[in-house]
LUMSEPA-946961 format. One record per residue: x, y, z of N, C-alpha, C, O in turn; chain. Coordinates in Angstrom, 3 decimals. Layout:
# residues N
n_xx->X	n_yy->Y	n_zz->Z	ca_xx->X	ca_yy->Y	ca_zz->Z	c_xx->X	c_yy->Y	c_zz->Z	o_xx->X	o_yy->Y	o_zz->Z	chaine->A
...
END
This chain:
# residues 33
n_xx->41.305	n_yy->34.162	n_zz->97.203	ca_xx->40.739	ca_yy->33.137	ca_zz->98.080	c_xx->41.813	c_yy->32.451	c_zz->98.940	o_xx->41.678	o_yy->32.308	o_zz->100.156	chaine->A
n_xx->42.968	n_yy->32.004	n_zz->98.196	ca_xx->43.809	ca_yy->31.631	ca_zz->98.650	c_xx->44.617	c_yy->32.470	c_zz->100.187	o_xx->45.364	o_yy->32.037	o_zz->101.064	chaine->A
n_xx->44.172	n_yy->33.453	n_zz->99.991	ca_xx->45.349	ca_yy->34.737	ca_zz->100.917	c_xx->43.834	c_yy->34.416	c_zz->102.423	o_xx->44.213	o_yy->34.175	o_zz->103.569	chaine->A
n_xx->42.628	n_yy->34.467	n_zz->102.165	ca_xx->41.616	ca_yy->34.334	ca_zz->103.134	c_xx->41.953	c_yy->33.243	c_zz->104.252	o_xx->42.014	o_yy->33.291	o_zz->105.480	chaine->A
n_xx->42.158	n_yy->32.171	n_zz->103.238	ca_xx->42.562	ca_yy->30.615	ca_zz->104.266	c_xx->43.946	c_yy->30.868	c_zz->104.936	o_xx->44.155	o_yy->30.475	o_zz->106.083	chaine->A
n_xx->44.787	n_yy->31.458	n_zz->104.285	ca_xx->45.997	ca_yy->31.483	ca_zz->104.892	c_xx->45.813	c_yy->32.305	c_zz->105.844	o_xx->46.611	o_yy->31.962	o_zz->106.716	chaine->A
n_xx->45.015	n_yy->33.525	n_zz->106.328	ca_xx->44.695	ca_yy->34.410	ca_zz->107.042	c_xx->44.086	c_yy->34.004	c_zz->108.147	o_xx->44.323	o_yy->34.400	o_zz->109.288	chaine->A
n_xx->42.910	n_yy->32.821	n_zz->107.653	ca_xx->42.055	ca_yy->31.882	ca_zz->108.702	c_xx->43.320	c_yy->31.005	c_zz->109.379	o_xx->43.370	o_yy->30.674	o_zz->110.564	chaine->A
n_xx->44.241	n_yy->30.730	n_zz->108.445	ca_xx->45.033	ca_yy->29.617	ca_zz->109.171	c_xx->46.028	c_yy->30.164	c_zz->110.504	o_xx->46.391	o_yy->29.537	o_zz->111.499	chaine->A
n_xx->46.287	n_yy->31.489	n_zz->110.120	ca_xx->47.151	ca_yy->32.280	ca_zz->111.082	c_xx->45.963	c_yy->32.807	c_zz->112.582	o_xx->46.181	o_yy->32.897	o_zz->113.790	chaine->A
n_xx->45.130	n_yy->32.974	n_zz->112.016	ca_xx->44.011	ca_yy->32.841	ca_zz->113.243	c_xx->44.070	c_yy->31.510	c_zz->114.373	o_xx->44.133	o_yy->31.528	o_zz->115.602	chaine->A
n_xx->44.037	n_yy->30.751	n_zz->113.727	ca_xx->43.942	ca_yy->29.295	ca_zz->114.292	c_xx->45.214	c_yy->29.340	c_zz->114.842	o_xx->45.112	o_yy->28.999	o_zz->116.020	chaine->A
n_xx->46.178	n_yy->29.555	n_zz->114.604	ca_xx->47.530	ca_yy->29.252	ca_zz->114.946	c_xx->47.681	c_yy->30.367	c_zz->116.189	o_xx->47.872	o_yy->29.938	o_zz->117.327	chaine->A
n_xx->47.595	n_yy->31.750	n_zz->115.952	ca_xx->47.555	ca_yy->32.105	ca_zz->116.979	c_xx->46.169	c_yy->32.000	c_zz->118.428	o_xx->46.144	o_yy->32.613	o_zz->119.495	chaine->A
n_xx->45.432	n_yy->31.241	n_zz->118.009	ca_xx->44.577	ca_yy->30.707	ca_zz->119.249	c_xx->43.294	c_yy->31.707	c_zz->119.310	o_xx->42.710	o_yy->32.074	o_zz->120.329	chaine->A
n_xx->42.988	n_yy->32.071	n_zz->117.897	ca_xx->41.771	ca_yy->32.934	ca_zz->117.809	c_xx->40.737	c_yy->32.270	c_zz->117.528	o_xx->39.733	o_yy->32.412	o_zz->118.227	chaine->A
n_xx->40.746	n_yy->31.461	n_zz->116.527	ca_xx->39.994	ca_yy->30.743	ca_zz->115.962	c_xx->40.150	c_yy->28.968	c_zz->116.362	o_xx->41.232	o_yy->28.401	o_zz->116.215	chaine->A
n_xx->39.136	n_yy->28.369	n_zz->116.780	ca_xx->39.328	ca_yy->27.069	ca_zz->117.631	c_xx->39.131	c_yy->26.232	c_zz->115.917	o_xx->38.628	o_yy->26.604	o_zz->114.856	chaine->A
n_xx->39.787	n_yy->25.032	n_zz->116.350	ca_xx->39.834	ca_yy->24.231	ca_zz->115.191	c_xx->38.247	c_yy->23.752	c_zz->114.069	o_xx->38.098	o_yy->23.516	o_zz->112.870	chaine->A
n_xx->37.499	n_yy->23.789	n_zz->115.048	ca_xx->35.927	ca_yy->23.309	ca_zz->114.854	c_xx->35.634	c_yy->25.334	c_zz->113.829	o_xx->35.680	o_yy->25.031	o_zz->112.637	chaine->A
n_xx->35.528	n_yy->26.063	n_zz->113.870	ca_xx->35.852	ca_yy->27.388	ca_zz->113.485	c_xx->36.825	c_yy->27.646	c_zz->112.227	o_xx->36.584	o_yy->28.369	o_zz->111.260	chaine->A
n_xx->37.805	n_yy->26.998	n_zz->112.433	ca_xx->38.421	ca_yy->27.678	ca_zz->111.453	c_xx->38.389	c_yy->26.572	c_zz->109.820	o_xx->38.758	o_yy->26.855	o_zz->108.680	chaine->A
n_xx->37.606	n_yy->24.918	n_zz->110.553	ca_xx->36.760	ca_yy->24.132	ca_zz->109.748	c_xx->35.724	c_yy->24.737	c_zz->108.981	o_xx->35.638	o_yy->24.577	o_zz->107.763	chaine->A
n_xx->34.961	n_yy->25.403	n_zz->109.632	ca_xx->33.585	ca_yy->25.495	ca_zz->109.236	c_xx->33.550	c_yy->26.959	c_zz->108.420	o_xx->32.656	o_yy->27.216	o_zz->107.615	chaine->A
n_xx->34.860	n_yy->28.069	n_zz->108.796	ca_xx->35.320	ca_yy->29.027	ca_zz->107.577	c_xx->35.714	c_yy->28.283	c_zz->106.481	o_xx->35.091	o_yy->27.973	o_zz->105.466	chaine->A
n_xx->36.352	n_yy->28.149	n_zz->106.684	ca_xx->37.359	ca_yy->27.135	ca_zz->105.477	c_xx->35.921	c_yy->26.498	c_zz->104.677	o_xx->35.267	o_yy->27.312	o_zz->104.025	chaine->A
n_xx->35.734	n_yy->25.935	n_zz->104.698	ca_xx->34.674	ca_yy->25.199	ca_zz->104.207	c_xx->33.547	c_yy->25.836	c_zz->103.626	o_xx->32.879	o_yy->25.219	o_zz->102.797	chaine->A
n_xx->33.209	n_yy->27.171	n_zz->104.008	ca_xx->32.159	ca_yy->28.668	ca_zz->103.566	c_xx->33.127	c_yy->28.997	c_zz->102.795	o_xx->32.584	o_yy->29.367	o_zz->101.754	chaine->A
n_xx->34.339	n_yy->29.091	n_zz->102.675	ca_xx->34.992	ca_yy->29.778	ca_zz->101.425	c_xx->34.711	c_yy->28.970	c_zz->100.693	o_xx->33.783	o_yy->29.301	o_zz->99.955	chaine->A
n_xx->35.315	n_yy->27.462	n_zz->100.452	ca_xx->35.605	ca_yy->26.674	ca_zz->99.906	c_xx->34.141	c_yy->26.649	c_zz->98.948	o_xx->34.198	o_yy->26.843	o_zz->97.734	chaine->A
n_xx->33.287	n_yy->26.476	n_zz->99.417	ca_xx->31.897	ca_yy->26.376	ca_zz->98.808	c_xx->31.280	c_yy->27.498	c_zz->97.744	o_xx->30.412	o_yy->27.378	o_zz->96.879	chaine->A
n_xx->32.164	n_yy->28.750	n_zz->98.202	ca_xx->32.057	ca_yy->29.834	ca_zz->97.631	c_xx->32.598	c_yy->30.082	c_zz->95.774	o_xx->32.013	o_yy->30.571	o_zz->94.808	chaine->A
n_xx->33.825	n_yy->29.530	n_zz->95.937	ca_xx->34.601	ca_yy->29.023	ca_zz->94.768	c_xx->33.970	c_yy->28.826	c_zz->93.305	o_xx->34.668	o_yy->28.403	o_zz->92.384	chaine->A
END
């Protein structure tokens, strides 16, 4: 789970994923748990 967010986070960072996006992943994992 951990390796997913960090994956989402490198998305975001490189300008794939907009902040509102990489919230609302984060948060579908998180729930998943």
């Amino acid at each position: 789970m951990p390796e997913q967010i960090k994956k989402l986070a490198e998305l975001k960072e490189s300008g794939i994923l907009t902040e509102k996006e990489f919230n609302e992943k984060k948060t579908e994992l998180l729930t998943k748990m």
